[in-house]
N, C-alpha and C positions, 0 to 999 in steps of 0.2 A: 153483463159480465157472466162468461160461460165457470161456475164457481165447479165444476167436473171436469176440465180438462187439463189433459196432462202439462200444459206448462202456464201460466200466468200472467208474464208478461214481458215484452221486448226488453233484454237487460242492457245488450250495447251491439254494437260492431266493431270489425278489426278488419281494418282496409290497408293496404299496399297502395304503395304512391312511390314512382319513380323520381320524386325528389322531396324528400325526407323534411328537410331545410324549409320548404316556401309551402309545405302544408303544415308545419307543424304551427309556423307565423300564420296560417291564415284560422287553423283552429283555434290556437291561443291568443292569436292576437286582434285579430277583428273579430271573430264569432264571441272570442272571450271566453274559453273556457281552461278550466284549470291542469295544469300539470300535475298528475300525482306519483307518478314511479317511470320510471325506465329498467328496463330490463334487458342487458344486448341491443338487439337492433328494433324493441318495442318502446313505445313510449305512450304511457295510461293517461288520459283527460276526461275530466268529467265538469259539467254545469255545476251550479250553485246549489239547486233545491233538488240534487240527486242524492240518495241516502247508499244507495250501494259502490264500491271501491272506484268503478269508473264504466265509461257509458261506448269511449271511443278508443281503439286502441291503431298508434299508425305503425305500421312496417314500410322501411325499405325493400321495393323493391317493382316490379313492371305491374301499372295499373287493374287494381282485379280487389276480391273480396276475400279474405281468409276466411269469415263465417259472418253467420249474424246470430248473435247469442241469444238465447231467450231462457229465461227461469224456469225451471221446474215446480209443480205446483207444490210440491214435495218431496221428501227422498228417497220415497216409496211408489209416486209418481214416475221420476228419472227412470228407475228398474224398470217396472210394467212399461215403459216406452221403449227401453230397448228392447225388448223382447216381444212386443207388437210389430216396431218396424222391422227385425229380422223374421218376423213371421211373416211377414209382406214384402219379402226379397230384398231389404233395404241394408244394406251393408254401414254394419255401424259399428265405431272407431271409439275403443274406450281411452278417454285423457285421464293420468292422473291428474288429482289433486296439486299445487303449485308450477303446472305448466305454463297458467296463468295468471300473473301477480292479484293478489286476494280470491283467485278460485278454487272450488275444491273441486271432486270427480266431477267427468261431465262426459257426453259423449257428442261424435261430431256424424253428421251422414252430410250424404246430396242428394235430394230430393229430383225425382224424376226428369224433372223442367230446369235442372243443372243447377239448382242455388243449394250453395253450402252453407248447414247451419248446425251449432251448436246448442248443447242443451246443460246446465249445470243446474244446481239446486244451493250447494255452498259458496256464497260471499261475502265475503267480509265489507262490512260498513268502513265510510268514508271517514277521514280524519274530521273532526270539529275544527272548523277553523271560523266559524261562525260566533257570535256572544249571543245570536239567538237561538236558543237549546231545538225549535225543532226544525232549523236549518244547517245543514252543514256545511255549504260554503258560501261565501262575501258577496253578495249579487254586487254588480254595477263596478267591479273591480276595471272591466275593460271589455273592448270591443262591444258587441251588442247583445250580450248579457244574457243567456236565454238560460230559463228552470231547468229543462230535460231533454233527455232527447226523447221523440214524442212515435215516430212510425218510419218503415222504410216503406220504400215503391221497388217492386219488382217488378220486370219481364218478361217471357218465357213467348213460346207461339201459341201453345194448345192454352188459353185459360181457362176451361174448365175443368181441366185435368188437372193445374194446378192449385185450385180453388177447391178442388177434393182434394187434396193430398194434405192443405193445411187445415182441410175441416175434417176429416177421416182418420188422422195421423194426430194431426195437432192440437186436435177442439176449437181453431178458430171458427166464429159467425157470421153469416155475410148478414152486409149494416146496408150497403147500399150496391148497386151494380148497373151495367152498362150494357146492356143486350138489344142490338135494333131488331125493329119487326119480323125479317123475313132472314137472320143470323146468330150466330154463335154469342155467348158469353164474350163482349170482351175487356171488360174490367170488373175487377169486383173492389170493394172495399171492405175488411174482414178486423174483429176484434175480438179478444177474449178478457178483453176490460170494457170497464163502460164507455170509452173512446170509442165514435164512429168507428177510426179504424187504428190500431197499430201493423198492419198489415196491407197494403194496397199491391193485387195484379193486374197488372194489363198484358196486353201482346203486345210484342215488342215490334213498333213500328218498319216496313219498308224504309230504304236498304235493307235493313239490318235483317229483323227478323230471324232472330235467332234466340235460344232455349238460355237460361243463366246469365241473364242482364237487372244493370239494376237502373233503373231509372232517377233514385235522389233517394237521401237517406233525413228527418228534419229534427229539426230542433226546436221547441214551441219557447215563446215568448209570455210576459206577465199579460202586455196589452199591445194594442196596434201602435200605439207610440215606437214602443223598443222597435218594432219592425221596421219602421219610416227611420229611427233614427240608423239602422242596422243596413238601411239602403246608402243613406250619404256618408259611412263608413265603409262600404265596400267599392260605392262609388270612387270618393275621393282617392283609395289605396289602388284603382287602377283595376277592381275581380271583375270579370265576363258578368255581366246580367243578365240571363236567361227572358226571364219575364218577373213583372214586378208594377208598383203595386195590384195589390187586387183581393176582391173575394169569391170563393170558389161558391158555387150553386151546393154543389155536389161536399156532404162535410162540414162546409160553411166556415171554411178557413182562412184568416187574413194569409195572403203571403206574398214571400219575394222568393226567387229563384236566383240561385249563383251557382260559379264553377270553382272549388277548389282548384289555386292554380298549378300545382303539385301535382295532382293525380287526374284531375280531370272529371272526378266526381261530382255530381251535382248536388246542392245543398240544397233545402227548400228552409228559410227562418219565420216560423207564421206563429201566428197569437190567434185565438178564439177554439172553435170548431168545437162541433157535438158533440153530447156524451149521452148514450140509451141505460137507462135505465128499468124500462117498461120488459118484462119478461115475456110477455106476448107481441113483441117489436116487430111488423112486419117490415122486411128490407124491401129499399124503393126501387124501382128500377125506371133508368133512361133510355131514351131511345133517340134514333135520328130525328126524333121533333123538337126535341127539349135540351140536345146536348149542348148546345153553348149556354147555356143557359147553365149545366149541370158544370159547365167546367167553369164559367165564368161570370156572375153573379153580378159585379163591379169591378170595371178594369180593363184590363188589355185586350184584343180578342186572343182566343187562345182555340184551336181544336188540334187534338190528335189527327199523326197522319198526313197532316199539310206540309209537310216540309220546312218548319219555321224550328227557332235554335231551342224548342222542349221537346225535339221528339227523336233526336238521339240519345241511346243509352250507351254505359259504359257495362263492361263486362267482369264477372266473377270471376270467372278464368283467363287469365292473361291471354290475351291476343296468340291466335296460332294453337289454342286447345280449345275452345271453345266447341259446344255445342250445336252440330248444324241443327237448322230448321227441319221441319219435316215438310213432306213433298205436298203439294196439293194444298195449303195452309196459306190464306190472304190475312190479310191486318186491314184495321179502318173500321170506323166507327157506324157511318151512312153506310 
């Protein structure tokens, strides 16, 4: 746990989905998480064993990311951040306070590598709807029932450039990473809790290859049971399964991969995965000798870059603004 840097911990996301309707069923009703406010054309969700107002936020409207929120370590933190990142050219967008249902000031930038992200410090805690005083909502109400939302996976082409921006900017730590012998950085996994990771970059795979993509956003589970039963409920309701079961080398995470069918987003629902503790933690790094290995533990095979249905991303910015690639920039792992 980085206990010095400017923000704390991934608080949620607010994703855009051109149909409003069949993602709001597939987060509430198979994921199973809870409805807590709407607001116009926003609608707030959060898990069971989340203590802040809400985790997900969905908007109407063409497939992309409004931000990815993350906590301010402080209120005094918030400050000193905006005024680091306009010292660093970063053009940053002050929100009041109730722009967004239970938040207070925050501000919003985009980071070099095109991912929009948000920063607050005041939240207002979730309703009690629990009889257990230190959880706040009904686990196992419906769908496949996960505690919190746990990390997103990012995109971009340069990731080393983006792997400083969140360690230079933001105080995240690289946990673990992905650099072959004779190339570039091209994943990292990064935390500023004692999670492996609440932050994973990679380069955004051929086609695409392009700057402000997200690759899956997840949701962690009690145990590998919820996961398994989390498959024959997305199964049986007809969601894309990406890949599934399995456990990651790389993390050490049970999981399944699905497609919101709304926006096209990728979900990853996994139970287990590390947490560092050790303050002298050196981060692991893979290479082309060990990465199936790093990617897949137990399970399916799985590598980046092969062309198989994990290595398209979905994009922040709606299709048609997007950020191009930069020239001279290959992806792939070997």
């Amino acid at each position: 746990m980085n206990r010095t840097a400017p923000v704390c911990k991934l608080g949620h996301v607010q994703m855009t989905t051109p149909d409003l309707d069949s993602s709001l069923h597939f987060f509430r009703d198979l994921v199973g998480l809870d409805v807590i406010g709407e607001d116009g054309d926003k609608v707030y969700l959060r898990a069971w064993n989340e203590i802040d107002h809400h985790s997900l936020v969905l908007r109407e409207g063409a497939t992309g990311i409004d931000h990815f929120g993350l906590r301010a370590s402080s209120a005094e933190h918030l400050t000193a951040l905006a005024g680091d990142l306009r010292a660093h050219g970063v053009e940053v967008e002050e929100v009041a306070a109730g722009s967004e249902l239970g938040q207070g000031d925050a501000i919003r930038f985009t980071s070099p590598q095109g991912h929009p992200w948000e920063v607050y410090w005041e939240m207002e805690k979730g309703r009690q709807d629990s009889n257990l005083l230190n959880q706040r909502g009904k686990a196992y109400l419906r769908g496949s029932s996960p505690m919190h939302l746990d990390h997103i996976n990012i995109a971009c082409v340069d990731v080393a450039s983006g792997e400083a921006f969140l360690a230079d900017r933001l105080g995240f730590l690289r946990r673990e990473y992905v650099q072959p012998t004779d190339g570039p950085v091209v994943a990292s996994w990064m935390s500023v809790t004692s999670q492996i990771h609440d932050i994973a970059i990679a380069m955004d795979p051929p086609p695409s290859l392009k700057d402000g993509r997200l690759h899956h956003i997840s949701y962690i589970h009690q145990d590998r049971s919820d996961v398994l039963r989390a498959g024959e409920i997305m199964r049986d309701a007809g969601v894309t399964i990406d890949l599934a079961p399995g456990k990651h080398g790389i993390s050490q995470a049970f999981f399944f991969y699905v497609k919101d069918p709304g926006s096209g987003h990728r979900v990853e629902l996994f139970a287990g995965g590390m947490h560092v503790f050790d303050t002298d933690w050196e981060p692991v790094r893979w290479d082309e000798t060990n990465i199936e290995t790093g990617m897949v533990w137990v399970g399916p095979d799985f590598l980046p870059g092969s062309g198989g249905p994990m290595d398209p991303t979905t994009p922040c910015t709606p299709v048609g603004e997007e950020v191009p690639a930069a020239a001279g920039i290959e992806a792939g792992v070997a």
